[in-house]
C-alpha positions, 0 to 999 in steps of 0.5 A: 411477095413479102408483107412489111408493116401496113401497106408495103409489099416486095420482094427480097430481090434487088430488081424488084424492089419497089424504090421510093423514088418511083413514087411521090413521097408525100411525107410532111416537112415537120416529121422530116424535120422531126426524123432528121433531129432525132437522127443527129441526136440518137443515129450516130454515123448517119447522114443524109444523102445529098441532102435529102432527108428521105435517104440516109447512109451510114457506115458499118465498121468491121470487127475483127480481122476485118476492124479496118474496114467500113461496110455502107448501109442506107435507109430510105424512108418511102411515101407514107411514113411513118405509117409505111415502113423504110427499106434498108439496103447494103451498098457494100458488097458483103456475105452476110445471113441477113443480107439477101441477094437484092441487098435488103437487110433482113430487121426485125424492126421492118417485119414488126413496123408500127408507125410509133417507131423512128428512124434512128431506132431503125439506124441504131437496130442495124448497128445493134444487128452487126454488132451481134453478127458481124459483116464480112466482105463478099468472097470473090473480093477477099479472092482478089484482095480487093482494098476497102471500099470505105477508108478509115479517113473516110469514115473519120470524115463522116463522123466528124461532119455528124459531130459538126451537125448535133453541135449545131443542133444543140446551139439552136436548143441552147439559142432557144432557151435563151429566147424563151428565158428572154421573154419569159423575163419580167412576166408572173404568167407562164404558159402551161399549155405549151409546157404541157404540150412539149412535156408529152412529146417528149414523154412519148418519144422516151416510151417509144424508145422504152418500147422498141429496147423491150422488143429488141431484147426480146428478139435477140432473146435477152428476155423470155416471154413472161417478161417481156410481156408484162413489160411490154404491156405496162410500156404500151398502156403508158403510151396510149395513155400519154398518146390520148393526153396529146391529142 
């Protein structure tokens, strides 16, 4: 059995993994809501699988000789989250070092996952992996010549309905600001409260990304070991302290 983040255990065989789904997925409607906006805003190419904001698919594309061609992959967030961590799957069929035979993708950000992370660090770490070390169809289709899985048009069709989904989700935004700038009109008091509250969140959310950017540098040994953690250090003191101040 393999150990992954604070309660999730299983093995790197597709017959065994322990799918979501088996399970009752007791995660709050406000951290969906919360993953899915910032996975319109920062996953690129990533959507939800008929509409469910647990399951997420996004398509690869190939580099190379193999630049025409799109590889799937999918993130399922599990009961628990984010405390539990996601499992990460290929659907395409590929040869792949950090691909295992049950099609788990092999991330670091899985091995080390702390429930300051988010969705879209997961999505954005799986592009930032294939890009490092490019995917290559399974051998036996490159025998038989086998057409892509995912055509060009496809993908095309993907990212489009993406653009689709952040327009909209900047329009709320922009819709919002109105409001507020509408209500706010003709008053001399403002609430700094709500200001504060919202200034947190929102200077946590740039931490935790400064947190994960220092990890992955490290990882893929852009950075050594002093370095990184005295940075990591500074990064980690900011947000436990911003994390106190939001409480």
């Amino acid at each position: 059995m393999v150990y992954l983040g604070n309660c999730l255990y299983y093995k790197l065989e597709i017959k065994e993994v322990i799918v979501g789904n088996l399970f009752m997925k007791n995660i709050p409607d406000i951290v969906l809501a919360r993953e899915a906006k910032w996975m319109y805003e920062k996953g690129r190419g990533f959507e939800p699988i008929k509409g469910d904001m647990t399951r997420w698919r996004g398509l690869i594309p190939g580099r190379g000789e193999f630049s025409k061609r799109f590889f799937t992959v999918e993130i399922e967030m599990l009961g628990g989250f984010p405390a539990t961590p996601p499992i990460v799957k290929m659907i395409s069929e590929v040869d792949h070092a950090r691909v295992t035979k049950g099609k788990i993708i092999d991330l670091w950000i899985v091995k080390k996952w702390s429930s300051e992370y988010h969705l879209f660090q997961v999505a954005n770490s799986i592009k930032g992996l294939f890009a490092r070390e490019p995917l290559r169809p399974a051998a036996h289709l490159l025998k038989k010549g086998a057409e892509p899985a995912v055509a060009p048009d496809t993908a095309f069709d993907v990212y489009q309905r993406q653009k689709a989904q952040l327009e909209s989700v900047l329009q709320q935004k922009e819709d919002e600001i109105a409001r507020l700038q509408s209500s706010l009109s003709g008053k001399t008091t403002i609430d700094r409260g709500s200001q504060r509250e919202k200034y947190l969140e929102r200077r946590q959310l740039e931490l935790e990304e400064e947190l994960y950017d220092v990890e992955e540098k490290f990882h893929w040994l852009d950075i050594t070991a002093v370095p990184f953690a005295k940075e990591y250090l500074r990064v980690r003191t900011q947000l436990q302290l911003v994390s106190l101040m939001n409480k």
